[in-house]
VMD Tcl script that builds the backbone (N, CA, C; Angstrom):
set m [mol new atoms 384]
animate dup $m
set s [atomselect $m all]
$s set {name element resname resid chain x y z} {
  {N N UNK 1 A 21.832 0.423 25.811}
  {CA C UNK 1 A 21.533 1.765 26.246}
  {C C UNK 1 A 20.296 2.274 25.505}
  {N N UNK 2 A 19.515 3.299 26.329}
  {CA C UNK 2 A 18.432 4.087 25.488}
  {C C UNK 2 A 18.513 5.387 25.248}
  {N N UNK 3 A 18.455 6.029 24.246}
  {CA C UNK 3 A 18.830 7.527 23.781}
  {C C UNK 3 A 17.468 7.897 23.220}
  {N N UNK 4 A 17.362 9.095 23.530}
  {CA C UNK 4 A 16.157 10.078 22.999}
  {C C UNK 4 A 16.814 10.332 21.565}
  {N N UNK 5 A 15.431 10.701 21.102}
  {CA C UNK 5 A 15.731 11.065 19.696}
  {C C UNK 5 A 16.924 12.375 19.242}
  {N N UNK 6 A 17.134 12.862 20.587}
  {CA C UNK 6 A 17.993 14.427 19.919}
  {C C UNK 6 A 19.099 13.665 20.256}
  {N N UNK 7 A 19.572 12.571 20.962}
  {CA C UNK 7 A 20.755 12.483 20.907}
  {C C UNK 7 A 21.251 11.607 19.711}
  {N N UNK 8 A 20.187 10.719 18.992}
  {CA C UNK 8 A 20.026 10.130 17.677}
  {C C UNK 8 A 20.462 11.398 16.679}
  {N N UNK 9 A 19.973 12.334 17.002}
  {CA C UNK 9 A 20.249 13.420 15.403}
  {C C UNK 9 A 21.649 13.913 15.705}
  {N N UNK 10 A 22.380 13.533 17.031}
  {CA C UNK 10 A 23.748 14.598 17.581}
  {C C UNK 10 A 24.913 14.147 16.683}
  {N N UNK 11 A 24.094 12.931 15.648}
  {CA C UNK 11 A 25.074 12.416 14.768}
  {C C UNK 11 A 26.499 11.791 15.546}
  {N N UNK 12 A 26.456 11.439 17.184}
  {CA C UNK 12 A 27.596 11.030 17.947}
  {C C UNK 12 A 27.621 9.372 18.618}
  {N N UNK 13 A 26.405 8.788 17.864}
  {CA C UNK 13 A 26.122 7.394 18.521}
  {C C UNK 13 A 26.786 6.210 17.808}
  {N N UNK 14 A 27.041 6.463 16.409}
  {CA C UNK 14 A 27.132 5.234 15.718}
  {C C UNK 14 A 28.825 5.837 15.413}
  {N N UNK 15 A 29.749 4.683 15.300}
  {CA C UNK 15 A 31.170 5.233 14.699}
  {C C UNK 15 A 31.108 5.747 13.621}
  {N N UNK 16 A 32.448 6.024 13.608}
  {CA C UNK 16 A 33.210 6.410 11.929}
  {C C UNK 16 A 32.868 5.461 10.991}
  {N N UNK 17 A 32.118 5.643 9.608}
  {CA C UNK 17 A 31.295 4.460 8.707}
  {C C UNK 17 A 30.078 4.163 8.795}
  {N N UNK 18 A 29.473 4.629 10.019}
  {CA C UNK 18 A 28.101 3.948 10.209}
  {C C UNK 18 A 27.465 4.695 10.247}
  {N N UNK 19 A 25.830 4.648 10.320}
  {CA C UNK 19 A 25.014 5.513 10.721}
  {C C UNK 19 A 23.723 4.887 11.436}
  {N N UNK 20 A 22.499 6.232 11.823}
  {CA C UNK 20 A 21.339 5.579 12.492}
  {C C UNK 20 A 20.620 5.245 10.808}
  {N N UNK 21 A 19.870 4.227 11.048}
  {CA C UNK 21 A 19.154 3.600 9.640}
  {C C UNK 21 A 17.919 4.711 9.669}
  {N N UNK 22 A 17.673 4.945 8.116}
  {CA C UNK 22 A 16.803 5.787 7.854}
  {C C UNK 22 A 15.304 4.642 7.428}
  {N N UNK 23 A 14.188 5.101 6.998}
  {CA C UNK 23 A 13.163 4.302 6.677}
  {C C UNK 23 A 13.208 3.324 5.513}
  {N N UNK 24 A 14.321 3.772 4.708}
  {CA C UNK 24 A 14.350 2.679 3.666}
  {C C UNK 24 A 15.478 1.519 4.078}
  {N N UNK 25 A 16.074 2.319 4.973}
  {CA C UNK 25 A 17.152 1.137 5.435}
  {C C UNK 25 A 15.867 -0.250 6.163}
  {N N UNK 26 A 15.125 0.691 6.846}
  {CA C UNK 26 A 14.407 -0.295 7.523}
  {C C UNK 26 A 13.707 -1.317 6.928}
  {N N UNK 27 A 13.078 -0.613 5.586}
  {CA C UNK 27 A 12.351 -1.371 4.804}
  {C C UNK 27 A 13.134 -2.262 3.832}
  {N N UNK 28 A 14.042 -2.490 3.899}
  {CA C UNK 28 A 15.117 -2.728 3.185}
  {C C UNK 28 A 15.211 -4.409 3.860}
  {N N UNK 29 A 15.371 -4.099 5.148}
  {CA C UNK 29 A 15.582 -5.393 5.964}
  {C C UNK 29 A 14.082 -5.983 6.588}
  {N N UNK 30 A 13.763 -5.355 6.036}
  {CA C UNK 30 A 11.996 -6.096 5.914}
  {C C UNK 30 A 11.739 -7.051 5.029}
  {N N UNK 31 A 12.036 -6.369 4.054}
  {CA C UNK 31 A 11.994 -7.084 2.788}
  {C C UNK 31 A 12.803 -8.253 2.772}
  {N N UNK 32 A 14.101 -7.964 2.903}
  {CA C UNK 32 A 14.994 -8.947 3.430}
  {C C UNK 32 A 14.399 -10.480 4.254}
  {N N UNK 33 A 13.981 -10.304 4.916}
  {CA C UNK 33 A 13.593 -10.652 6.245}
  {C C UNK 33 A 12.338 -11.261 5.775}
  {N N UNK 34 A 11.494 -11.112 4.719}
  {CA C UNK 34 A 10.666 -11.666 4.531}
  {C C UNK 34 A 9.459 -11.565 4.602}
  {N N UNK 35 A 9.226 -10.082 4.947}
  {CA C UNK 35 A 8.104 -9.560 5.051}
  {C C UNK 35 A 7.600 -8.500 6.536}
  {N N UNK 36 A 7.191 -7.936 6.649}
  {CA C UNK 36 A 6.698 -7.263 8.052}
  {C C UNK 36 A 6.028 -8.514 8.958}
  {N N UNK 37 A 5.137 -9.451 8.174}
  {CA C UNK 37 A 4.679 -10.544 9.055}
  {C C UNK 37 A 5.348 -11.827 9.978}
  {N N UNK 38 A 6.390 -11.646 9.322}
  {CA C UNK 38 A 7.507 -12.534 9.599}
  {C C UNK 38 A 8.930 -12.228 10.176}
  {N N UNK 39 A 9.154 -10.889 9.868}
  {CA C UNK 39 A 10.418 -10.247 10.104}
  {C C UNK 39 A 10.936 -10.497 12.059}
  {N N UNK 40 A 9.818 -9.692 12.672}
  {CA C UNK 40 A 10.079 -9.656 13.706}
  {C C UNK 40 A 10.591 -11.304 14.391}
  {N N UNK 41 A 9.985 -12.641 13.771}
  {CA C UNK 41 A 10.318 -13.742 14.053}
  {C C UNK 41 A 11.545 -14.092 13.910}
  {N N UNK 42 A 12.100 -13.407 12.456}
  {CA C UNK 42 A 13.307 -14.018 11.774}
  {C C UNK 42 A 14.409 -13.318 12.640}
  {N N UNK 43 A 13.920 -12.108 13.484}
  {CA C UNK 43 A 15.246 -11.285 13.518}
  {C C UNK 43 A 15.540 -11.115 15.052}
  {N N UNK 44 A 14.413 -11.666 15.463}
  {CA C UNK 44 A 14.650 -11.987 17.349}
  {C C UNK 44 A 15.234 -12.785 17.821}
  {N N UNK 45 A 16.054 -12.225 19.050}
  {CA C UNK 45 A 16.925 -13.501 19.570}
  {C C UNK 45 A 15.866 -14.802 19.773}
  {N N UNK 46 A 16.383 -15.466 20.450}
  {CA C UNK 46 A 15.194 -16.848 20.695}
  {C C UNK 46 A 15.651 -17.118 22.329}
  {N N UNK 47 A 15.034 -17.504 22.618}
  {CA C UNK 47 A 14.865 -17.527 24.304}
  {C C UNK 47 A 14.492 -16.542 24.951}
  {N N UNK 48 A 14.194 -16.132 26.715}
  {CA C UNK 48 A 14.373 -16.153 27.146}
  {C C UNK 48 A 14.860 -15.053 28.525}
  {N N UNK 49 A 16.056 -15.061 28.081}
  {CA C UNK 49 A 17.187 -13.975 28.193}
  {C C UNK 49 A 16.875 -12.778 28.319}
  {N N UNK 50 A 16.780 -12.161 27.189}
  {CA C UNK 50 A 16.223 -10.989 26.399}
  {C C UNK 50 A 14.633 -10.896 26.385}
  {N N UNK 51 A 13.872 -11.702 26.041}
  {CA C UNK 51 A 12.350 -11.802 25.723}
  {C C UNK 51 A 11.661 -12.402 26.620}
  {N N UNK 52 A 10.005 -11.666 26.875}
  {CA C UNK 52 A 9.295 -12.216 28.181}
  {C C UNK 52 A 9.012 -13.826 27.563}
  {N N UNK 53 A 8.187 -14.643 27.978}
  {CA C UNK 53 A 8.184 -15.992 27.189}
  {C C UNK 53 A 6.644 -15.864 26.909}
  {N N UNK 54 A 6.156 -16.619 26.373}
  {CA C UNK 54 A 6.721 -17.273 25.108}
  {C C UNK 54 A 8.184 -17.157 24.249}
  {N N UNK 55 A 8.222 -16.434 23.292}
  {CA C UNK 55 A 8.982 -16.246 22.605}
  {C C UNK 55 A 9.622 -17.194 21.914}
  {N N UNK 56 A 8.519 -18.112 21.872}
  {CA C UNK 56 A 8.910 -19.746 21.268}
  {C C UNK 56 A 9.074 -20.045 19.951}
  {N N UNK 57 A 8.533 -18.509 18.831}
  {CA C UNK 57 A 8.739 -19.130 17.348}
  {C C UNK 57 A 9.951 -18.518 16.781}
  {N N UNK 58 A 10.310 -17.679 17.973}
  {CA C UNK 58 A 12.146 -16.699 17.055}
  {C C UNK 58 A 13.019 -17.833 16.291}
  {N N UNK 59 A 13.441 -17.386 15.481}
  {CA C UNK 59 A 14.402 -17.994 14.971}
  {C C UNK 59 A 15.735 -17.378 15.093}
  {N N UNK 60 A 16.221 -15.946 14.793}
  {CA C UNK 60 A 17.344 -15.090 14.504}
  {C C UNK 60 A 18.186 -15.768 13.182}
  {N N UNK 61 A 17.525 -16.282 12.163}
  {CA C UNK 61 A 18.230 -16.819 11.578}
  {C C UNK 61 A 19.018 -15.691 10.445}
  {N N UNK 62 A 19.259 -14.247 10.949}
  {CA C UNK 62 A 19.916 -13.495 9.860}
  {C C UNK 62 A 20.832 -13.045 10.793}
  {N N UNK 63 A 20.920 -13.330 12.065}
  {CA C UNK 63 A 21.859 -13.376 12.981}
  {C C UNK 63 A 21.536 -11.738 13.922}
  {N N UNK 64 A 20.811 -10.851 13.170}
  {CA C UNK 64 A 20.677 -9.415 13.765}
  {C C UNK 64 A 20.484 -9.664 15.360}
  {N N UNK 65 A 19.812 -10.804 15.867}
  {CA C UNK 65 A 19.549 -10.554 17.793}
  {C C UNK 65 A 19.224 -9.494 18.220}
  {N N UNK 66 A 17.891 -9.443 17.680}
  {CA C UNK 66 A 16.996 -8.312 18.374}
  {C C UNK 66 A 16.856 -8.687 19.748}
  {N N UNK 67 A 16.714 -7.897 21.191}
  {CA C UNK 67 A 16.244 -7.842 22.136}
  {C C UNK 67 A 15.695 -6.939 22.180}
  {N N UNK 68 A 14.451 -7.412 23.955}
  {CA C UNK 68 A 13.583 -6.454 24.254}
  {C C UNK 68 A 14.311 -5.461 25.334}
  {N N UNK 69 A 14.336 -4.600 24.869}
  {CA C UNK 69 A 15.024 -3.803 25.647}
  {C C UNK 69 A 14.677 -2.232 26.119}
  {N N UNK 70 A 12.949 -2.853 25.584}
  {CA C UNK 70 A 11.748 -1.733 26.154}
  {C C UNK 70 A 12.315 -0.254 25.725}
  {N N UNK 71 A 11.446 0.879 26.623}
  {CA C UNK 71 A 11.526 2.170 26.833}
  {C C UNK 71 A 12.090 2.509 27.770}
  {N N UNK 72 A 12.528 3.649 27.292}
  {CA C UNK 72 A 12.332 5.100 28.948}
  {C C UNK 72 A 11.584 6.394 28.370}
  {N N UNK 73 A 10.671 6.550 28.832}
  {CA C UNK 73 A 9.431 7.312 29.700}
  {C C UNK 73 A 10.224 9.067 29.276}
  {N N UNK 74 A 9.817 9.810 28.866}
  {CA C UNK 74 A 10.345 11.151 29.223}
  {C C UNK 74 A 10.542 11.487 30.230}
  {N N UNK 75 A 9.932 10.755 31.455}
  {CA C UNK 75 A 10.272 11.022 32.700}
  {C C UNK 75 A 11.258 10.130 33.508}
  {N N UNK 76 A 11.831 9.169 32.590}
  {CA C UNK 76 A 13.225 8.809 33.123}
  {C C UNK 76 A 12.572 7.026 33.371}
  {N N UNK 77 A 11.594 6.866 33.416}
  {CA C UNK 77 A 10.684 5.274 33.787}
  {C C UNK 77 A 11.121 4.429 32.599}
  {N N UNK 78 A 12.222 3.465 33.209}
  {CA C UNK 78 A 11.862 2.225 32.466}
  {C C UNK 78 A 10.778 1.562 31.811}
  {N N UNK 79 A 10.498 0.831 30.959}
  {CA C UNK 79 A 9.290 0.043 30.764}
  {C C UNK 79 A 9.049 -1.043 29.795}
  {N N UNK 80 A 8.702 -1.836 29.775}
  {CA C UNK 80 A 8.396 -2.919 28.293}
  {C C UNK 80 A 9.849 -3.612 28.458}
  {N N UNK 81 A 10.718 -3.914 29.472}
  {CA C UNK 81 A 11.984 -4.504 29.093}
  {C C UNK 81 A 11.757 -6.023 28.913}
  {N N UNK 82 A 12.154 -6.712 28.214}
  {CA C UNK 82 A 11.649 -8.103 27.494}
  {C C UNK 82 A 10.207 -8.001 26.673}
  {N N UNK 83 A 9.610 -7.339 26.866}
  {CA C UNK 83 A 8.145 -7.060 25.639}
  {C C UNK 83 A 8.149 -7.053 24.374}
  {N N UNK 84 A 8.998 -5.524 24.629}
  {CA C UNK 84 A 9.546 -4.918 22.943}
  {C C UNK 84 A 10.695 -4.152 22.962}
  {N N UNK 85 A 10.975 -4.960 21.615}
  {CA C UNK 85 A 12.578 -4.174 21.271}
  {C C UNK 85 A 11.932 -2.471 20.533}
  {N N UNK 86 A 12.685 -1.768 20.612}
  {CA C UNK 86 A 12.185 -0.305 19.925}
  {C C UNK 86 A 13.578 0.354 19.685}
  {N N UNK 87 A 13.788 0.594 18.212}
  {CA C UNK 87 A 14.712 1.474 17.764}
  {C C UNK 87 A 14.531 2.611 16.933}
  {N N UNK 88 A 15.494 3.608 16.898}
  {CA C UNK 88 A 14.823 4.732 16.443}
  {C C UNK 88 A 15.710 4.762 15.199}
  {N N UNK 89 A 14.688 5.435 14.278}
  {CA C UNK 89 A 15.000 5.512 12.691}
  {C C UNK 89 A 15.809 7.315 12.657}
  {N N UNK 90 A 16.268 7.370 11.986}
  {CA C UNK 90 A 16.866 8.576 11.700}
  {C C UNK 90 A 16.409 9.765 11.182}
  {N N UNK 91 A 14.686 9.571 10.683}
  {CA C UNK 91 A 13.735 10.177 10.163}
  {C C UNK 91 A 13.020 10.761 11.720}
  {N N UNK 92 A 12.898 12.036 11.573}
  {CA C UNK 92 A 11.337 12.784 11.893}
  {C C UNK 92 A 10.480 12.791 11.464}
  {N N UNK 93 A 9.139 12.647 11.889}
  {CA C UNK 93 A 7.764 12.225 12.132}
  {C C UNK 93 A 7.037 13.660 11.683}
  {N N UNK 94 A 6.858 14.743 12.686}
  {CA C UNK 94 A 6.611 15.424 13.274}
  {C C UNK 94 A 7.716 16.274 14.378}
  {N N UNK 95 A 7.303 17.815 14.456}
  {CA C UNK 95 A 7.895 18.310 15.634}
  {C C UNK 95 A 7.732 17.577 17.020}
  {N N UNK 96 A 6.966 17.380 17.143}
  {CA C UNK 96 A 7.438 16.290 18.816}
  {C C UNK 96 A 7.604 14.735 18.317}
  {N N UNK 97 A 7.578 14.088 17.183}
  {CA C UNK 97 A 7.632 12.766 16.630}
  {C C UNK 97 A 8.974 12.337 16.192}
  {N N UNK 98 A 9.476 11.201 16.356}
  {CA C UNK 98 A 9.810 10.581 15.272}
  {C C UNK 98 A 9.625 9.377 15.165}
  {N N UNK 99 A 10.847 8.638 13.760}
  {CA C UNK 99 A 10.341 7.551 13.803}
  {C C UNK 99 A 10.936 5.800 14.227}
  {N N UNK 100 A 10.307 5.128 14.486}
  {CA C UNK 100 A 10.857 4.104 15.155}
  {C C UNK 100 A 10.460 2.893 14.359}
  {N N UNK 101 A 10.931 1.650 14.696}
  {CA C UNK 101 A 10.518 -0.095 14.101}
  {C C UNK 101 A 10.452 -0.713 16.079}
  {N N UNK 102 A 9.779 -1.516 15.883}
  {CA C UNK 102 A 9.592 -1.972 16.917}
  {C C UNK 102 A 8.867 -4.100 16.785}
  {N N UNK 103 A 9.258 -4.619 17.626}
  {CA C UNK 103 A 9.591 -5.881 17.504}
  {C C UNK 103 A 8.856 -6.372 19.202}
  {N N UNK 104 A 8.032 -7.071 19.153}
  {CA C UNK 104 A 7.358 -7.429 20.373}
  {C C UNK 104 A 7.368 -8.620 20.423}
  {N N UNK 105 A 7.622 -9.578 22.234}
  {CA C UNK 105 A 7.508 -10.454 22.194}
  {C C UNK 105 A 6.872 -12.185 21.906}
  {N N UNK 106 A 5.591 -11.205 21.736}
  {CA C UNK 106 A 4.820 -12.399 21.544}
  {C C UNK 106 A 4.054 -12.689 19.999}
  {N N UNK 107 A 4.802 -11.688 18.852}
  {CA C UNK 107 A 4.312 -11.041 17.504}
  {C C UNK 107 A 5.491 -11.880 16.758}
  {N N UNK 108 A 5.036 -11.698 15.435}
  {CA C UNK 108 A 6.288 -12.514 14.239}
  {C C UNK 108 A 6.374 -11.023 13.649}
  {N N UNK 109 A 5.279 -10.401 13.907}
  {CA C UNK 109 A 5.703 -8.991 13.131}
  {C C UNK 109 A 7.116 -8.221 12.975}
  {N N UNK 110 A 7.273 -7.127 12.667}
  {CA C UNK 110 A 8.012 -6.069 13.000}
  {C C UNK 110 A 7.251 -5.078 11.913}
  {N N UNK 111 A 6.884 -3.615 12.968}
  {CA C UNK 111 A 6.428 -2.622 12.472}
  {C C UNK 111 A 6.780 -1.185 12.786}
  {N N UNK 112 A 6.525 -0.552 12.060}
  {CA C UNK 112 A 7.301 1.110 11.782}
  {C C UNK 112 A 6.142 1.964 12.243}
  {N N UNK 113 A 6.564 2.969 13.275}
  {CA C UNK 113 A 5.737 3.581 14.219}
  {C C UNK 113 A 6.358 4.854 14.322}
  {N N UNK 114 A 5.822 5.586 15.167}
  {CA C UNK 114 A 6.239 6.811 15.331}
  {C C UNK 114 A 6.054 7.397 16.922}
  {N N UNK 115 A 6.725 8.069 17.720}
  {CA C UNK 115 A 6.557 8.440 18.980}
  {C C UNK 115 A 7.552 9.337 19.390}
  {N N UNK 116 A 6.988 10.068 20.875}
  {CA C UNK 116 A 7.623 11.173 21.015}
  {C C UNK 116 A 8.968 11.400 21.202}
  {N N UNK 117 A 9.601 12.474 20.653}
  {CA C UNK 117 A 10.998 12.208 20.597}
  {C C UNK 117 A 12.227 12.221 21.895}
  {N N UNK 118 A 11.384 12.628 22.864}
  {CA C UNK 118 A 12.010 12.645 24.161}
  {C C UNK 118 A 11.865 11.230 24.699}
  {N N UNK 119 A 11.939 10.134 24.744}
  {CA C UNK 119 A 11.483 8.600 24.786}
  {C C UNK 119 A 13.060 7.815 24.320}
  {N N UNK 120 A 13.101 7.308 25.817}
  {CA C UNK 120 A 14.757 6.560 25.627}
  {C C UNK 120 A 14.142 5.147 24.695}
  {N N UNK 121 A 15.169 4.644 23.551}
  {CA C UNK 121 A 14.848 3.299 22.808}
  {C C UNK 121 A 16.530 3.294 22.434}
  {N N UNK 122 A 16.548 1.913 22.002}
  {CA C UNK 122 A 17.622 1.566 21.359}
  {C C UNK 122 A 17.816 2.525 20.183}
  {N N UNK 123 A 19.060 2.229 19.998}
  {CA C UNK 123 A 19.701 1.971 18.571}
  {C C UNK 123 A 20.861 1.315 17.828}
  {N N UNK 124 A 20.502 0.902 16.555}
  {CA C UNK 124 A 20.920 0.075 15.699}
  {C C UNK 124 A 22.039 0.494 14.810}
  {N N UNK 125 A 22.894 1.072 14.521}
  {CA C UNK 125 A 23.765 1.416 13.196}
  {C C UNK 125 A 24.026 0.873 11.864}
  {N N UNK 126 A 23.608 0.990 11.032}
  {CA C UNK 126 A 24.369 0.296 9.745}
  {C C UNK 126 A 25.089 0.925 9.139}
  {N N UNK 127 A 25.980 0.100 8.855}
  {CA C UNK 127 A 27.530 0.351 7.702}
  {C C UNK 127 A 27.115 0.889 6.751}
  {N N UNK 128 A 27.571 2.611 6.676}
  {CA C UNK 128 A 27.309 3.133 4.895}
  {C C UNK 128 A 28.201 2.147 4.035}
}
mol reanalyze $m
mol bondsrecalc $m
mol representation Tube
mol addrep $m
C-alpha cells in the first residue's frame, strides 16, 4: 500500500510495538548495510518480480526485500512501480516536505530525500 505523509504522522499504520523509522533509524541500517553505496544492493529483493530488470547485482542478503513499489502522484497517478522503492521516514522536511529513503532499480545506492507530503510511498515499521 501507499500512504501520504499525514496518514504516516496519524500514528495508525504500524502495530502495537512498532513504529514509522525516524532518520537515524535509517541511518542506522545504512550503516548496517554497508554503506549508502552499497545498501540499496544489499537490501533489494533480487529478480524480477518486484524490480524493472536489470536488477542483476541485488543480493537481499539482510533479508529486508525491498521492492519497487513506486509512487502516487497527489493526484492519485501511480508511477515508478518496479523503478523505485520509496518509504517515508517519520521526520518532516519542511511544511509541504518530508522525509523519505528511496532504493532504485538499476543503483546499489540507497538515499535519503525529501518530497511533498501529499505523495502516496510505502512504509516500513521497526520494532521499538
Amino acid at each position: 500500500a501507499l500512504y501520504n505523509w499525514y496518514a504516516v504522522q496519524s500514528g495508525k499504520l504500524c502495530p502495537l510495538g512498532w513504529r514509522v523509522p525516524t532518520i537515524e533509524d535509517v541511518q542506522e541500517l545504512v550503516s548496517y548495510a554497508g554503506g549508502a553505496g552499497i545498501a540499496g544492493k544489499v537490501l533489494k529483493e533480487p529478480g524480477t518480480v518486484y524490480w524493472k530488470s536489470p536488477n542483476s547485482d541485488s543480493t537481499d542478503v539482510y533479508g529486508f526485500s525491498a521492492r519497487g513499489g513506486g509512487k502516487r502522484s497527489e493526484k492519485g497517478i501511480d508511477d515508478f512501480q518496479k523503478v523505485e522503492g520509496t518509504w517515508w521516514i517519520s521526520e518532516e522536511y519542511s511544511i509541504a516536505n518530508a522525509s523519505y529513503f528511496n532504493i532504485l532499480f538499476n543503483y546499489s545506492n540507497l538515499f535519503v530525500a525529501y518530497y511533498n507530503k501529499k505523495t502516496g510511498m510505502s512504509v516500513r515499521c521497526v520494532k521499538d
